[in-house]
C-alpha positions in Angstrom: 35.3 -18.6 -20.0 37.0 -21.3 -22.1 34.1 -23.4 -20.7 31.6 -21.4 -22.8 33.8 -21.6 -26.2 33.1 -20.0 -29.5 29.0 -19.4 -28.6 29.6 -17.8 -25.3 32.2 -15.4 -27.3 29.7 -15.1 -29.9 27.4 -14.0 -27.5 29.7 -11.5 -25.8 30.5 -9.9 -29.2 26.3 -9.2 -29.9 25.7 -8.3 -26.9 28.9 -5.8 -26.5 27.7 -4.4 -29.9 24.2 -3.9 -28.1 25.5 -2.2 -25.5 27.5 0.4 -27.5 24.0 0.7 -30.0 21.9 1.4 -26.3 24.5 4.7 -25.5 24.4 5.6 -29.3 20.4 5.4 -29.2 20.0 7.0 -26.1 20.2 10.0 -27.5 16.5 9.6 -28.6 16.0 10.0 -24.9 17.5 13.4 -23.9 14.5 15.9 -23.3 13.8 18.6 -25.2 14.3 21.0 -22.7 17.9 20.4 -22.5 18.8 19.5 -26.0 16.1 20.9 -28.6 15.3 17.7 -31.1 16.2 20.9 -34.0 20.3 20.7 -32.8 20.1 16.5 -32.4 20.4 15.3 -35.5 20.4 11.3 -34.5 16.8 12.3 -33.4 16.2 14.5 -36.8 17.3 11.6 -38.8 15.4 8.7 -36.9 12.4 10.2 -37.0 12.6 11.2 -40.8 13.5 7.4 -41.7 10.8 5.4 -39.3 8.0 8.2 -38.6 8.1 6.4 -34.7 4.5 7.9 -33.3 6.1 7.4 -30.2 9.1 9.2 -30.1 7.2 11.8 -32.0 4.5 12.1 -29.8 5.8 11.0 -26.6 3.0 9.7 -24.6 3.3 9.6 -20.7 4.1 6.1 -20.3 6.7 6.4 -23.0 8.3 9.3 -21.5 8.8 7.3 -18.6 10.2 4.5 -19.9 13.2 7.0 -21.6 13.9 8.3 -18.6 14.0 5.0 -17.5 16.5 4.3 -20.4 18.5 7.0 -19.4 18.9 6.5 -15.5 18.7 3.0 -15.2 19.7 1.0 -18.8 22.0 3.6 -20.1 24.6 3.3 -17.0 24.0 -0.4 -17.1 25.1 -0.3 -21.0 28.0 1.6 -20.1 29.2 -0.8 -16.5 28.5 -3.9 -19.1 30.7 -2.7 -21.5 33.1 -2.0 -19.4 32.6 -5.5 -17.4 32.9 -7.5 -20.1 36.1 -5.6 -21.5 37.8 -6.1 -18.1 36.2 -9.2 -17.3 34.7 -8.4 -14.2 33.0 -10.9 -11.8 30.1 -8.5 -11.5 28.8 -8.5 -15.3 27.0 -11.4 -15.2 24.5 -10.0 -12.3 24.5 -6.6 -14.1 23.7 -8.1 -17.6 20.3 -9.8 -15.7 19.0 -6.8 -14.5 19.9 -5.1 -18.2 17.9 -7.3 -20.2 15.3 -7.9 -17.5 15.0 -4.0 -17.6 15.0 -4.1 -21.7 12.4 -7.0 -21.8 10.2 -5.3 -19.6 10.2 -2.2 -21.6 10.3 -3.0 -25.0 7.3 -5.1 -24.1 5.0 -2.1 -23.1 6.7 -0.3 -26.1 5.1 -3.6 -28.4 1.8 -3.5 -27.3 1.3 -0.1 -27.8 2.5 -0.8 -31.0 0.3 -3.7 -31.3 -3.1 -1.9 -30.3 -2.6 1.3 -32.1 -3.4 1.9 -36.1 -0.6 4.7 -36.4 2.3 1.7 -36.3 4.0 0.5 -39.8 5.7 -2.6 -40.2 8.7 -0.4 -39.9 8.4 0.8 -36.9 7.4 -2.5 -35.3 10.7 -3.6 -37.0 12.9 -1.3 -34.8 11.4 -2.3 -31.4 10.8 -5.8 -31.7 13.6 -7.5 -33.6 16.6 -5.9 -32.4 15.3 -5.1 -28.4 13.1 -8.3 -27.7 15.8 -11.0 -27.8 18.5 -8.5 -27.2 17.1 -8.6 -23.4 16.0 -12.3 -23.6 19.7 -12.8 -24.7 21.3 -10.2 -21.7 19.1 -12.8 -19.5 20.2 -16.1 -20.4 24.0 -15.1 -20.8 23.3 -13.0 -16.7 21.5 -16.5 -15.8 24.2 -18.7 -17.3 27.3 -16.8 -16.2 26.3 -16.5 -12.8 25.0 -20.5 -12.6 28.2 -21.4 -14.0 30.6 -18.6 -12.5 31.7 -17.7 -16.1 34.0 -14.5 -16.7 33.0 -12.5 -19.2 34.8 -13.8 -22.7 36.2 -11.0 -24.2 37.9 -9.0 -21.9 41.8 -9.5 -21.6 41.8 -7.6 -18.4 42.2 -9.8 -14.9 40.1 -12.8 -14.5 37.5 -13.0 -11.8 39.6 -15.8 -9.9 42.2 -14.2 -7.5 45.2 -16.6 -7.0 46.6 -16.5 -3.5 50.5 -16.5 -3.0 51.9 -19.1 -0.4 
């Protein structure tokens, strides 16, 4: 990854601290039915702070994009971490269909936003800003890595090139 320098690390590092935040936020996500919101206290707290009509109210299509989020993003968070820990060759096409997955969602999640008269500035604060180019990011670095055949930067585990013995 030496080809990428200091920005592809840089890079790395936001988007490793994103995929940690995705499993930390995920618990938003968990149904009611199997943990009751009264004994999670990340979702006690967020809702307090931001008053999100959507995780409040859950409407159908947001329902479906958490479980989404927790079939399909959440074990992608989880294989990127640990792909660009080890450095495997396979992160790059697993960070695409991450962000891909993010900036599709997020987007339905904004213009809901958008159209309704319930959203604060807050609230459009905590979807847009961090989620938005979070994906876009995920999508370029996917994009670049696998154009260029770039190893993850921050891993210390094996490289993605396999040297053959004579």
């Amino acid at each position: 990854m030496e080809s990428m320098g200091v920005l592809g690390k840089v890079v790395d590092y936001l988007l490793l601290l994103s995929f940690f935040s995705i499993t930390l936020t995920a618990q938003l996500d968990i149904p009611e039915s199997i943990l009751p919101h009264a004994y999670n206290p990340f979702y006690q707290v967020y809702t307090t702070l931001t008053q999100d009509y959507l995780v409040l109210e859950q409407p159908g299509f947001f329902k479906a994009l958490m479980t989404l989020e927790l079939v399909y993003q959440l074990p992608l968070a989880l294989l990127n971490i640990y792909g660009l820990l080890y450095s495997k060759p396979w992160f790059n096409t697993t960070c695409l269909l991450f962000g891909a997955s993010i900036v599709a969602s997020t987007t339905a999640m904004v213009g809901d936003i958008l159209n309704s008269q319930k959203a604060s500035a807050n609230l459009m604060a905590m979807y847009y800003p961090p989620f938005l180019p979070l994906g876009v990011l995920a999508i370029v670095r996917g994009v670049v890595g696998l154009s260029s055949k770039a190893a993850p930067s921050i891993g210390n585990g094996p490289s993605s090139a396999v040297k053959k013995r004579a």
